[in-house]
DOKESE-622553 format. One record per residue (C-alpha): residue in one letter; y, z, x. Coordinates in steps of 0.25 Angstrom, whole numbers, padded with zeros to 4 digits, always signed. Example, Ala and Ser with C-alpha at 12.3 -4.5 7.8 and 13.67 -1.06 7.14 Angstrom:
A-0018+0031+0049/S-0004+0029+0055/
END
This chain:
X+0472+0453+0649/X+0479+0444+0656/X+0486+0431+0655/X+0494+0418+0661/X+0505+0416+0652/X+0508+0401+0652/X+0522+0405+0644/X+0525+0417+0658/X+0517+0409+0668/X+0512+0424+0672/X+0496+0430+0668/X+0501+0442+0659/X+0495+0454+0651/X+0491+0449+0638/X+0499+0454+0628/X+0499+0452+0614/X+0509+0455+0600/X+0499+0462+0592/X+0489+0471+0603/X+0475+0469+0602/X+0479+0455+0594/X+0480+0440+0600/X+0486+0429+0592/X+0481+0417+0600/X+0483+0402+0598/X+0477+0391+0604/X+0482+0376+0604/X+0469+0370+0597/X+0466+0353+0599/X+0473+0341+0592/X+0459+0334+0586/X+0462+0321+0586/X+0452+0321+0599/X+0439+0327+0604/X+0443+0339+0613/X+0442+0336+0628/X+0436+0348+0636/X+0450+0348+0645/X+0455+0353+0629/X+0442+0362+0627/X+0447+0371+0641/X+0458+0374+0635/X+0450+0381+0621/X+0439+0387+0630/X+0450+0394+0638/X+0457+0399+0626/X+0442+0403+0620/X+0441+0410+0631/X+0454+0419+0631/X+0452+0418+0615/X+0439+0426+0617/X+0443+0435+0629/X+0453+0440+0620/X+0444+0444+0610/X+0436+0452+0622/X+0447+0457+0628/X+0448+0465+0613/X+0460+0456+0607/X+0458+0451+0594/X+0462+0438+0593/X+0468+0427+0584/X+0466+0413+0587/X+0472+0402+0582/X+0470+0387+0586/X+0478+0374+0579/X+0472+0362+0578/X+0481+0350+0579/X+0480+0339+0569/X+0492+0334+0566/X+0505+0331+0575/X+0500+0332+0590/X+0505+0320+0596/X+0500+0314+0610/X+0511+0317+0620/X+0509+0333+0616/X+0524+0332+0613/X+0531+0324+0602/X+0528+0310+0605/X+0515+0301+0604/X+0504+0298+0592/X+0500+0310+0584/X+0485+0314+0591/X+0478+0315+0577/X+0482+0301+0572/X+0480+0297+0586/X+0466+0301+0585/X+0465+0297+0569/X+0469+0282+0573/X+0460+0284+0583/X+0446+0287+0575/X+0451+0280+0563/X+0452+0292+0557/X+0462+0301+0549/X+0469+0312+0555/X+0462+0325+0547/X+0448+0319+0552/X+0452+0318+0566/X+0457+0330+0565/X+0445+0337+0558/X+0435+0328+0566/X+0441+0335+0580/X+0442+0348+0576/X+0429+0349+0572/X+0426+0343+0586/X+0435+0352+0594/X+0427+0365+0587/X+0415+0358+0589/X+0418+0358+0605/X+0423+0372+0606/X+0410+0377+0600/X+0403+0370+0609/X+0412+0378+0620/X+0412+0391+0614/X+0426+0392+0610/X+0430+0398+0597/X+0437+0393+0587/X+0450+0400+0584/X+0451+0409+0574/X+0462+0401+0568/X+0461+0386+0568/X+0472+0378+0560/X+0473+0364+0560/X+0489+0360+0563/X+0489+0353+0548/X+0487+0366+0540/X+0501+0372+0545/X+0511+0360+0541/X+0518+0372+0532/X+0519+0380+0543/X+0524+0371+0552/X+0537+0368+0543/X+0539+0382+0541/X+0541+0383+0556/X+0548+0370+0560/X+0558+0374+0547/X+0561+0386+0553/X+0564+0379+0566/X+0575+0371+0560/X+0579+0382+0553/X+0580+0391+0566/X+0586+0379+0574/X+0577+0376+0583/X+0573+0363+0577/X+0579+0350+0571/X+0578+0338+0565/X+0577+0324+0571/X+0573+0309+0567/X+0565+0316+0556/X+0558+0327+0565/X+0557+0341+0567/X+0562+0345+0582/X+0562+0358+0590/X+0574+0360+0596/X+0570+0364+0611/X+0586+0367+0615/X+0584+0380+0606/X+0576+0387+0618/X+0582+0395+0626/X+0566+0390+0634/X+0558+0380+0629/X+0548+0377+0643/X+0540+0390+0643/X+0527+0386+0650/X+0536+0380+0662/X+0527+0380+0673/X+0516+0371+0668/X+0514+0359+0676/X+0523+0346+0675/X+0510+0338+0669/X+0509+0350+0656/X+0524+0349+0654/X+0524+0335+0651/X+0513+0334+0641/X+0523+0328+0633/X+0529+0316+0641/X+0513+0312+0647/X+0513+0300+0637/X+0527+0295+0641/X+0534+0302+0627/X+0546+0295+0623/X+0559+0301+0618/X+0561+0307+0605/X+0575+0305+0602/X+0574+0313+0592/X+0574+0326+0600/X+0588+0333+0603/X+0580+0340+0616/X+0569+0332+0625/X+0560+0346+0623/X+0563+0346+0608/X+0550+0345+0599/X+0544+0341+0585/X+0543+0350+0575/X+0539+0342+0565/X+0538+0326+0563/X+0541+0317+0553/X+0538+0302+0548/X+0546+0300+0560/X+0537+0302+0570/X+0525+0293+0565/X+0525+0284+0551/X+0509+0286+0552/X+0507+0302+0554/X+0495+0303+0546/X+0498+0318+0543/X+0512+0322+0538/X+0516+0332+0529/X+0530+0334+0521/X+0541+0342+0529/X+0555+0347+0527/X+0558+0337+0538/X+0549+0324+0532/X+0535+0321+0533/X+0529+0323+0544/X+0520+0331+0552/X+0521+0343+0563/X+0522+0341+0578/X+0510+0346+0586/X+0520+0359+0593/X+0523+0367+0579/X+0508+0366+0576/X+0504+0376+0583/X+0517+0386+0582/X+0513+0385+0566/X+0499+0386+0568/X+0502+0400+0577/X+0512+0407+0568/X+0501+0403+0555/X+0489+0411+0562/X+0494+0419+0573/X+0509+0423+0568/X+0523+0427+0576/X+0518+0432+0588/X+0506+0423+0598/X+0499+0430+0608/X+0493+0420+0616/X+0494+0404+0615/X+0484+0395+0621/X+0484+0380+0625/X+0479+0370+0636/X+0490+0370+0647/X+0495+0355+0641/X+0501+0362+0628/X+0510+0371+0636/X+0521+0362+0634/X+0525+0355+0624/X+0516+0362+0614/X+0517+0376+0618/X+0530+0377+0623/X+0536+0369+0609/X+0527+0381+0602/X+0534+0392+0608/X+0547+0385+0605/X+0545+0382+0590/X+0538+0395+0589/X+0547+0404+0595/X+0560+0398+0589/X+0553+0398+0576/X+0549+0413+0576/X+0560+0420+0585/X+0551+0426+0594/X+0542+0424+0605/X+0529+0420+0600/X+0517+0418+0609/X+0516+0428+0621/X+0504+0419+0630/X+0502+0406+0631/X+0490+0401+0639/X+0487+0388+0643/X+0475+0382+0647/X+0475+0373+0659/X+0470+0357+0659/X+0456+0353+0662/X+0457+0343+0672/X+0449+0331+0676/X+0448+0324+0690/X+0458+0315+0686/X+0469+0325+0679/X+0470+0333+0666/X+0459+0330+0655/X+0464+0323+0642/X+0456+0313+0630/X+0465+0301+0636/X+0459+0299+0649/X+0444+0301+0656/X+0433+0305+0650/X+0436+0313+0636/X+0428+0325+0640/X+0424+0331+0627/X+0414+0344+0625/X+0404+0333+0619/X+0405+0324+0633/X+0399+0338+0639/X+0389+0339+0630/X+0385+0324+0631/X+0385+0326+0646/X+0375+0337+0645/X+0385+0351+0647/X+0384+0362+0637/X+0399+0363+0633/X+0398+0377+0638/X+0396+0373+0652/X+0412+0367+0650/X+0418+0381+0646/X+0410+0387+0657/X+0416+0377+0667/X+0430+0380+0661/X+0429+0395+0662/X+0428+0394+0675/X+0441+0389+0678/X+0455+0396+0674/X+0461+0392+0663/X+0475+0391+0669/X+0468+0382+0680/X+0466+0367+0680/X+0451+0365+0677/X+0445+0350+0682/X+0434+0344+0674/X+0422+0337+0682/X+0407+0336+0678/X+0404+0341+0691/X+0412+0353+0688/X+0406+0354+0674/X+0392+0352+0679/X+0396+0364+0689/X+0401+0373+0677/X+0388+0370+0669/X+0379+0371+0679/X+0384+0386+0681/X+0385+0388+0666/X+0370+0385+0667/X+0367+0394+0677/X+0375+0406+0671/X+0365+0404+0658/X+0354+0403+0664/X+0357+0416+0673/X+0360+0422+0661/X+0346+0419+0654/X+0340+0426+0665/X+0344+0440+0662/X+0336+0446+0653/X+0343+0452+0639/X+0332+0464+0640/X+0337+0468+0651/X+0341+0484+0650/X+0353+0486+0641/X+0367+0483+0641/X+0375+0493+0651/X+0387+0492+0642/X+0395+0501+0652/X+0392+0488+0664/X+0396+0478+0650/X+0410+0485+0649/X+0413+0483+0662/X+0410+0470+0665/X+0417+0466+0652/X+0430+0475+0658/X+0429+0465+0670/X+0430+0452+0662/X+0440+0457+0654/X+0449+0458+0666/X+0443+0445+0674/X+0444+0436+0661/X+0456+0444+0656/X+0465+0439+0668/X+0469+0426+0664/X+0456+0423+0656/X+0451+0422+0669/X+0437+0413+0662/X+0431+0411+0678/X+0430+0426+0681/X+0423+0426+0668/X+0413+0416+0672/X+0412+0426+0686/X+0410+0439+0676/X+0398+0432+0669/X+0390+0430+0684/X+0395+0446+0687/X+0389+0449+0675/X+0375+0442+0679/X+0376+0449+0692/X+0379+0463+0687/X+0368+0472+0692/X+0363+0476+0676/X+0353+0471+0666/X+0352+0458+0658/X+0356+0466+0646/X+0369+0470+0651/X+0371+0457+0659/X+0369+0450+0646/X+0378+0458+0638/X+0392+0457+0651/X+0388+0441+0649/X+0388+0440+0634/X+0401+0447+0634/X+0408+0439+0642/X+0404+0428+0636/X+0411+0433+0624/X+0424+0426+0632/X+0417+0415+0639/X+0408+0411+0629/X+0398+0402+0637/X+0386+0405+0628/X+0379+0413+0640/X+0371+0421+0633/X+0365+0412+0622/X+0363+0401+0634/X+0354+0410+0641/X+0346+0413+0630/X+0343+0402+0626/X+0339+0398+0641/X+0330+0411+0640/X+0324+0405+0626/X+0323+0392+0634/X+0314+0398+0647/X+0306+0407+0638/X+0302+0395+0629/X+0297+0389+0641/X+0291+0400+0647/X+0283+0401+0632/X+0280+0387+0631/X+0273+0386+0647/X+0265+0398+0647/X+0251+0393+0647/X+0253+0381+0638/X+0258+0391+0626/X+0268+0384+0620/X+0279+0394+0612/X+0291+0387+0602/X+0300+0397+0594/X+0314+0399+0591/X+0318+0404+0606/X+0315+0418+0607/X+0309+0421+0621/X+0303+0434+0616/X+0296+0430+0604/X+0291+0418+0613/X+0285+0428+0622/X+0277+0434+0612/X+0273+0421+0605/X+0269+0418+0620/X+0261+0429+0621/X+0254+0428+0609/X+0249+0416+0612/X+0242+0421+0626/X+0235+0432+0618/X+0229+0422+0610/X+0225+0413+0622/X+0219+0427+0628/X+0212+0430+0615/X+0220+0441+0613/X+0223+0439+0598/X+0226+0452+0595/X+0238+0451+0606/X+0240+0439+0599/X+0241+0445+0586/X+0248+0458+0589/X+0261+0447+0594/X+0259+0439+0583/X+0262+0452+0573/X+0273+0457+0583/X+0280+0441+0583/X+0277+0442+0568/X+0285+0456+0566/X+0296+0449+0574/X+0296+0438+0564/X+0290+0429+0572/X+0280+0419+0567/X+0270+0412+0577/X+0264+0398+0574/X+0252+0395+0584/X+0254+0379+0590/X+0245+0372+0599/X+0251+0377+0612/X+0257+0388+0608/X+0266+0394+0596/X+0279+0393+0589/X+0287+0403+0583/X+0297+0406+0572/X+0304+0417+0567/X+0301+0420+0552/
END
């Protein structure tokens, strides 16, 4: 497999400490807000790497933070915390914001077919750990003590820009709101560590320190959250393109000072989703939540399809014309699927091995997601039966996770129930199973036909299936007993 490296700026062989074994992070949301779909990319993309790891044969350790304390709005130091931005907001504490859009942010990536991490840690669990490692900076004199804060001393590093080719716009995530000076820094690229009474009188969360009351800043979140669940050594960190700097160039400063090694081998970064008029974000146009889909009428799996067709080091530009084109084919796909017939011959395991070989090295270059929507149309035009046609699809949905399979079964239950129900006025209900409708169907023309033994021969083979069969007027309904 192969992979851009934001932290090289080259694609290289992915390599990891432990073979076989990938320690992976992911930046998870700040829930003081609904998740917008520009932020959703973001955890589709790292979905799918997440789950393409797994095929490729890697076991894999996940691990997500959820911020809910000491995110401030300028992504740097500067600006009203996020949650008691959103507590003042909804009137409500910060613990309930917090839990209220967590739940939500879950509730959207089910909706998308992302899985949840295998570790999920909410940023107040770790206060403990956070001290360990900010005391260990002063200790190792890499941080110091300033108008009753925590800093990080940046003139330690012999580097401290490592992802130095991002555009102007992504370096100055910190300075978008007009920031104002903190004179309390010795160095402009100095950062907090940890914040005291200092910063805001009314924090609604703080916890005792060596330093003072206070409460962590948003950067040593993550390193602690990391060395908790996935130890020394990262293999792969993962983020939207916005968090490259500050946030993950601060982490590799603390962490790396901190331990005395080098710590995360990949970094990968997801770009923007874009609108007509420039980057998406909640503060300006339409707030594009997965619920707006649905109220509009698209299956939130339409989305992921429309993002997998774009590369996720690319720009990606939102319209609802581009989404109605991506459902629209999304649609179609399904409903070519539903057409092949599962008792079509047998699998030709040989033909699956290969074409599972060719997606590995498609989607393993650079999680190449849009030759992975190509290899699922090869896969419908492969010259085999349904049965092995069925088998390459579900297999690569493994990765892509579109549903694919269970769409189109339910669009085969869907015509078979209206084939049942318009044959000769013979109306069939049941629990969806096209075969037993077929038999149910066809009883009731034996009895039309007087032919009640034919009747009553399917009625004991729908009866030794488990299948009870009420008479209606028009038809029949069915249940399983």
């Amino acid at each position: 497999m192969y992979l851009y490296n934001s932290a090289t700026h080259k694609k290289e062989e992915f390599q990891t400490h432990t073979p076989g074994h990938v320690e992976m992070y992911t930046c998870g949301p700040t829930v003081y807000h609904f998740a917008h779909i520009g932020n959703l990319r973001s955890y589709i993309m790292e979905d799918v790497l997440e789950k393409f790891l797994r095929y490729d044969g890697y076991e894999v350790n996940r691990v997500m933070n959820i911020t809910d304390v000491g995110h401030l709005a300028s992504d740097a130091d500067t600006g009203e915390d996020k949650m008691l931005k959103g507590a003042k907001r909804e009137h409500k504490s910060v613990m309930e914001i917090a839990k209220f859009y967590t739940d939500a942010f879950f509730n959207d990536c089910e909706k998308l077919n992302i899985k949840r991490p295998d570790v999920v840690e909410p940023a107040t669990n770790c206060i403990e750990d956070y001290i360990r490692i900010v005391s260990g900076l002063i200790e190792k004199g890499y941080a110091y003590l300033a108008g009753g804060n925590v800093y990080f001393d940046s003139s330690k590093l012999d580097r401290y820009y490592v992802f130095n080719d991002h555009d102007e716009e992504d370096l100055a995530v910190g300075v978008r709101e007009g920031v104002e000076e903190d004179s309390n820094k010795r160095n402009k690229n100095d950062f907090v560590l940890w914040f005291t009474k200092s910063k805001f009188e009314d924090q609604a969360l703080k916890w005792d320190s060596p330093w003072g009351v206070g409460y962590p800043g948003w950067h040593i979140e993550c390193t602690g959250i990391s060395l908790k669940h996935n130890g020394e050594y990262l293999d792969l960190h993962c983020g939207g393109i916005d968090n490259a700097f500050p946030h993950h160039t601060n982490e590799i400063a603390q962490s790396e000072s901190y331990l005395g090694h080098p710590w995360c081998k990949q970094w990968f970064h997801v770009h923007h989703l874009n609108t007509n008029s420039g980057k998406m974000s909640k503060s300006k146009g339409e707030f594009l939540t997965v619920s707006l889909l649905e109220e509009k009428g698209y299956d939130p799996l339409a989305y992921r399809f429309f993002c997998l067709q774009s590369h996720y080091r690319k720009g990606l530009v939102f319209s609802w014309e581009n989404l109605d084109n991506a459902a629209g084919a999304y649609q179609k796909l399904i409903a070519k699927i539903a057409a092949i017939d599962p008792k079509d011959g047998v699998v030709d395991e040989d033909l699956l091995g290969e074409y599972q070989m060719k997606f590995r090295q498609q989607v393993g270059n650079d999680l190449n997601t849009s030759m992975g929507v190509t290899a699922l149309y090869d896969a419908l035009k492969a010259k085999t039966n349904g049965a092995t046609k069925l088998a390459i699809l579900n297999s690569f949905d493994q990765v892509l996770s579109l549903s694919l399979l269970e769409k189109a079964e339910k669009v085969r239950k869907e015509q078979a129930a209206q084939k049942s129900q318009s044959a000769g006025g013979y109306t069939v209900t049941g629990e969806g199973d096209p075969a037993v409708d077929a038999l149910v169907l066809a009883r009731g023309e034996a009895k039309k036909a007087k032919n009640f033994a034919e009747a009553d021969r399917i009625r004991d083979e729908l009866k030794a299936m488990g299948i009870e069969v009420t008479d209606v007027p028009g038809g029949a309904s069915w249940k399983r007993v």
